[in-house]
C-alpha distance (Angstrom), angle and dihedral (degrees) to the residues before:
residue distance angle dihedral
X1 . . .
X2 3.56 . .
X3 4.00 109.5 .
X4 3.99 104.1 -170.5
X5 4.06 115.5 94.3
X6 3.83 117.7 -126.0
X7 3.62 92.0 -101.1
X8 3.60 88.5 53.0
X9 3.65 94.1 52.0
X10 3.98 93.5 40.0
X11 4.19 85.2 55.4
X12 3.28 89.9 49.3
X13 3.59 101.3 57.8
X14 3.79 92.2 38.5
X15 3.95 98.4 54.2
X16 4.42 93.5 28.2
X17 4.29 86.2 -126.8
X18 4.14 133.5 58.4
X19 3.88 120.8 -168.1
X20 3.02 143.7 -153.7
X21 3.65 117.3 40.9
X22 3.68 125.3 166.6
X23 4.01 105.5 -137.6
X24 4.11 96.0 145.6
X25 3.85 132.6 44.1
X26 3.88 106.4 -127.1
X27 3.83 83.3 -108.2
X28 4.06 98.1 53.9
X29 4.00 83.4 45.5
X30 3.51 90.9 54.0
X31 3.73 91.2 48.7
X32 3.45 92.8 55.1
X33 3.42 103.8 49.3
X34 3.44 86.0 50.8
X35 3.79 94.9 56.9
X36 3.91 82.0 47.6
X37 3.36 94.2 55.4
X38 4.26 97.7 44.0
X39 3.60 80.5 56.3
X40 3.57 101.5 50.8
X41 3.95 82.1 56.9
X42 3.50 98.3 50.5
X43 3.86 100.3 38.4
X44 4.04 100.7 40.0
X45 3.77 95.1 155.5
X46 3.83 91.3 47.2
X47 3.40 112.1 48.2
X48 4.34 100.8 29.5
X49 3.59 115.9 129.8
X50 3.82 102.2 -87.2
X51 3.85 84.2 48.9
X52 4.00 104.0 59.0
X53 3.78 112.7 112.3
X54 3.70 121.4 97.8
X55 3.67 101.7 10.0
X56 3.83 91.3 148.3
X57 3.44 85.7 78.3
X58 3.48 98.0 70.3
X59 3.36 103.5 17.5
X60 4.52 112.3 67.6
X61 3.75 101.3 -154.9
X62 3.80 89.4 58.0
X63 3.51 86.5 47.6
X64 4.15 91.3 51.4
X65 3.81 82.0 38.6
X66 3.94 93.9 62.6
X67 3.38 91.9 38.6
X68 4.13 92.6 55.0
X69 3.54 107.6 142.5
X70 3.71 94.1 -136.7
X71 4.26 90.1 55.2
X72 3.97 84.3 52.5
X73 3.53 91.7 48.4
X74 3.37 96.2 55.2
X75 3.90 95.3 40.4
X76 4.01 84.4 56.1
X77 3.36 86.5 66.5
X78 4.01 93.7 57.7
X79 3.74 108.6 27.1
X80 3.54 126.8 57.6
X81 4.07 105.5 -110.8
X82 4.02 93.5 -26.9
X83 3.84 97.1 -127.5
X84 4.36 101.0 168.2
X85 3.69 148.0 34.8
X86 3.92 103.0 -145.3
X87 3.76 99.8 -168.6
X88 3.96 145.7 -34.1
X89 3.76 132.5 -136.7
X90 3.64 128.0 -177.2
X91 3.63 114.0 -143.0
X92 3.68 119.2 -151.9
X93 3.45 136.5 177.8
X94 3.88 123.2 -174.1
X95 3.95 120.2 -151.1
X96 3.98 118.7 -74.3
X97 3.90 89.9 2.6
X98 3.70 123.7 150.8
X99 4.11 93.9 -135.7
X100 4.03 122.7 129.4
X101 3.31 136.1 155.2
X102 4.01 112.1 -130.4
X103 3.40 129.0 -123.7
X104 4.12 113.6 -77.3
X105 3.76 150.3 123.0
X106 3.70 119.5 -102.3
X107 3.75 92.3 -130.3
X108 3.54 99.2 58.1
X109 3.97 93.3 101.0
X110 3.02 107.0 0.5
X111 3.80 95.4 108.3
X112 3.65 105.6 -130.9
X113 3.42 138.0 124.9
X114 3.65 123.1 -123.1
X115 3.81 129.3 -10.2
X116 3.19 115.0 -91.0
X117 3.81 97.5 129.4
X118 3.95 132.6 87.5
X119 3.84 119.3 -158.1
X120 4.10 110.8 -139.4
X121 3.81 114.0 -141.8
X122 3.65 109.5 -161.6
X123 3.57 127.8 -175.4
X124 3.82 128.3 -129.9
X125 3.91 98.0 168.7
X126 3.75 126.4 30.0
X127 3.81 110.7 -79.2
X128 3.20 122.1 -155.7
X129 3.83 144.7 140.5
X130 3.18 106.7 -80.7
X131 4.21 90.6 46.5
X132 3.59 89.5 52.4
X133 3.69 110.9 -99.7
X134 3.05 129.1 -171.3
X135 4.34 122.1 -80.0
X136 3.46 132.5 -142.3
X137 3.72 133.1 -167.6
X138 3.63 113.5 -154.3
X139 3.72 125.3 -127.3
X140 3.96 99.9 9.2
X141 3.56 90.6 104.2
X142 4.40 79.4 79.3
X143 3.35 98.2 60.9
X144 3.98 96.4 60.3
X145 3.88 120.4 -138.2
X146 3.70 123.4 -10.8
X147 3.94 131.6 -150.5
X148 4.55 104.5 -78.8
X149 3.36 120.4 -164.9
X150 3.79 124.3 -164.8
X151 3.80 114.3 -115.0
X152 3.94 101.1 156.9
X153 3.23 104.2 176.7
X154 4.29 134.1 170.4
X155 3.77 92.5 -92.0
X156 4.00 106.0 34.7
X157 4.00 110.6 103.4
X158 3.87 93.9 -145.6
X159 3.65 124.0 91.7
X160 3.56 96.2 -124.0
X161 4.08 101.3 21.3
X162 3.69 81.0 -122.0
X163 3.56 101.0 -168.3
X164 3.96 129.6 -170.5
X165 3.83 109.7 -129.4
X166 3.92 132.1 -137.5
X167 3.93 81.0 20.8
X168 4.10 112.9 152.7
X169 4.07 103.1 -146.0
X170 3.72 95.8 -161.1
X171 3.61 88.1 70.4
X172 3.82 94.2 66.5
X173 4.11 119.1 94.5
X174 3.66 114.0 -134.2
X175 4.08 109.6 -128.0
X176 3.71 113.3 -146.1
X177 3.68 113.4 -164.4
X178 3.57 122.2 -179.9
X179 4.17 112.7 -148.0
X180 3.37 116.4 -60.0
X181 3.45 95.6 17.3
X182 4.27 108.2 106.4
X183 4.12 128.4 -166.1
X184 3.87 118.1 -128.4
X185 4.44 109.0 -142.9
X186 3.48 134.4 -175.5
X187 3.79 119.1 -127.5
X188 3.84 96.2 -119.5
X189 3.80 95.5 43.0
X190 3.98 108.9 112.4
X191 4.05 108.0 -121.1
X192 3.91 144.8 154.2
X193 3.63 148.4 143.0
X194 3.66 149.2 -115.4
X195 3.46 143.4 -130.2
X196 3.50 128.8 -71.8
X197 3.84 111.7 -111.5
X198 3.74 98.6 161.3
X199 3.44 129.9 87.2
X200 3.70 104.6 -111.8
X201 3.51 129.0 69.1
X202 3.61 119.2 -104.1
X203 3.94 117.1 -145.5
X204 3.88 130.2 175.7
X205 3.60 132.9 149.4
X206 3.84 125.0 -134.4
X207 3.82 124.2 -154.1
X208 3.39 100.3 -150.2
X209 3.23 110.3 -153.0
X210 3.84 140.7 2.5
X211 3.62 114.8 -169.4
X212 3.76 134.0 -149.0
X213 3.74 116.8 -124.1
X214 4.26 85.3 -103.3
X215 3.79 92.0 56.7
X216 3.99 113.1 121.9
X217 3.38 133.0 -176.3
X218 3.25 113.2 -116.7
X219 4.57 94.7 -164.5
X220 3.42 138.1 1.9
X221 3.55 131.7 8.6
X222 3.85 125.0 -58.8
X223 3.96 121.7 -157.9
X224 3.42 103.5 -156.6
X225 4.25 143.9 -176.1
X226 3.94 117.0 -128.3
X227 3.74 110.3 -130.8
X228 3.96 94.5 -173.6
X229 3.86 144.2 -9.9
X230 3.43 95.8 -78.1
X231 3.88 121.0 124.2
X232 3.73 120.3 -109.8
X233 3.66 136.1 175.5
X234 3.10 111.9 -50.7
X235 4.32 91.8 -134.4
X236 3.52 90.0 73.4
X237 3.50 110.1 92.6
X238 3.64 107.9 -139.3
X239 4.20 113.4 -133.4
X240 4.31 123.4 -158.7
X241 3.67 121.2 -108.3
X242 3.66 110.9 -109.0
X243 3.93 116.2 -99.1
X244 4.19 95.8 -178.3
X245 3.65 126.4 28.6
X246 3.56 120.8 -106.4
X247 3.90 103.5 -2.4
X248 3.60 127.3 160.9
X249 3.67 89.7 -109.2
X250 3.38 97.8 56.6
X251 3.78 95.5 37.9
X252 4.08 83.7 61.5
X253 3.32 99.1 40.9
X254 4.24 86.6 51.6
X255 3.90 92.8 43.4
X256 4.38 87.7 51.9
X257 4.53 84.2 45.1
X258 4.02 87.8 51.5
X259 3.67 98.9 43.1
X260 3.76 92.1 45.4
X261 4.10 89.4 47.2
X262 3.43 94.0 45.7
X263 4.01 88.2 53.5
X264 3.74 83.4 63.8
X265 3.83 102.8 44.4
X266 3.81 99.1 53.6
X267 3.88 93.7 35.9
X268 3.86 103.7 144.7
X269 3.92 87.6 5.8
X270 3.63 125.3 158.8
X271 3.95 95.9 -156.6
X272 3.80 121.7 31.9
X273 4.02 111.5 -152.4
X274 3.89 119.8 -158.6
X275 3.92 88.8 -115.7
């Protein structure tokens, strides 16, 4: 059942982004970042920072997390009989590091056709601006996609430091979320983040992107998690939900999703980054 109120809806579609959204209780939050964190011990090679896309595939409560009935909900409300989860990333940022992620639109390479999708940003960690939360700038999603150039760059977070040009960044609004609470985006609206000049570390996860059941990939091949019975495309190829953490199965099954998805994101690329 859709959870988001028509005025929520109509704001959404009038500024391309709608924050905040209580998903998690501070507690459950709290429990998950913990989980996150246990992992992060255990699995150093697997989860490090150039190694951060996808990790609901081998890890089950990110798998329960992007299947939370309340993020479904409110992506009912946006997409057209949500059928997929393209792809996850978690985005960390540890204290007094130079990290960002430059200013873009989701879409830009991600191969599809069309927009029916909406990327859910949810928080595990206060974020705020001075942490580096994510930035939003209202009402670019209506103007479809702009001219990117490719800055990489030590410090960016994107693969390709795709960057949106003749952008003004003191138009974007700075969305604080407190954990728990998530950000719904379109994939044309302009967006990024700073650094991190606190000193806690800021962690959030971003399911990037649910898909309508008239999404099509445009190139490439997409391994993708269903989040319902509806029918989709039948070019996706459709992964399992994790039962264990970390097995070899899903490790594989991961390592085929990142190769394919990283097939897509440097597609005509210049540079090609490990990540």
């Amino acid at each position: 059942m859709p959870l988001l109120t028509d005025e929520q809806v109509s704001r959404y579609w009038s500024d391309g982004w709608l924050a905040p959204i209580d998903v998690l209780t501070t507690g459950e939050a709290s429990a998950i970042l913990a989980a996150l964190e246990e992992a992060e011990t255990r699995y150093p090679e697997d989860l490090h920072g150039g190694h951060r896309n996808n990790a609901h595939l081998v890890l089950p409560f990110l798998a329960d997390l992007a299947l939370h009935p309340t993020i479904l909900g409110c992506v009912a409300s946006l997409v057209d009989r949500p059928a997929a989860l393209l792809n996850s990333v978690l985005f960390i940022k540890d204290p007094g590091t130079t990290a960002y992620v430059s200013w873009h639109q989701d879409s830009t390479y991600m191969g599809f056709e069309g927009t029916d999708m909406v990327t859910a940003w949810l928080a595990l960690t206060p974020s705020t601006s001075d942490n580096g939360c994510v930035a939003m700038a209202p009402a670019t999603h209506l103007d479809g996609i702009r001219p990117h150039e490719d800055r990489y760059g030590p410090d960016n977070i994107l693969t390709r430091g795709q960057h949106v040009s003749d952008f003004d960044p003191d138009t974007a609004v700075d969305v604080v979320l407190q954990p728990g609470q998530m950000s719904l985006h379109h994939p044309h609206l302009i967006h990024g983040s700073r650094p991190n000049g606190s000193s806690a570390r800021r962690v959030g996860v971003a399911f990037q992107s649910y898909v309508g059941v008239d999404a099509h990939p445009e190139r490439g091949e997409h391994h993708v998690l269903a989040v319902g019975d509806a029918p989709m495309d039948p070019a996706f190829l459709v992964v399992p939900r994790p039962k264990f953490e970390m097995t070899a199965e899903g490790r594989a099954v991961r390592a085929s999703a990142n190769a394919a998805l990283s097939d897509v994101l440097y597609h005509d690329a210049t540079e090609r980054r490990s990540y």
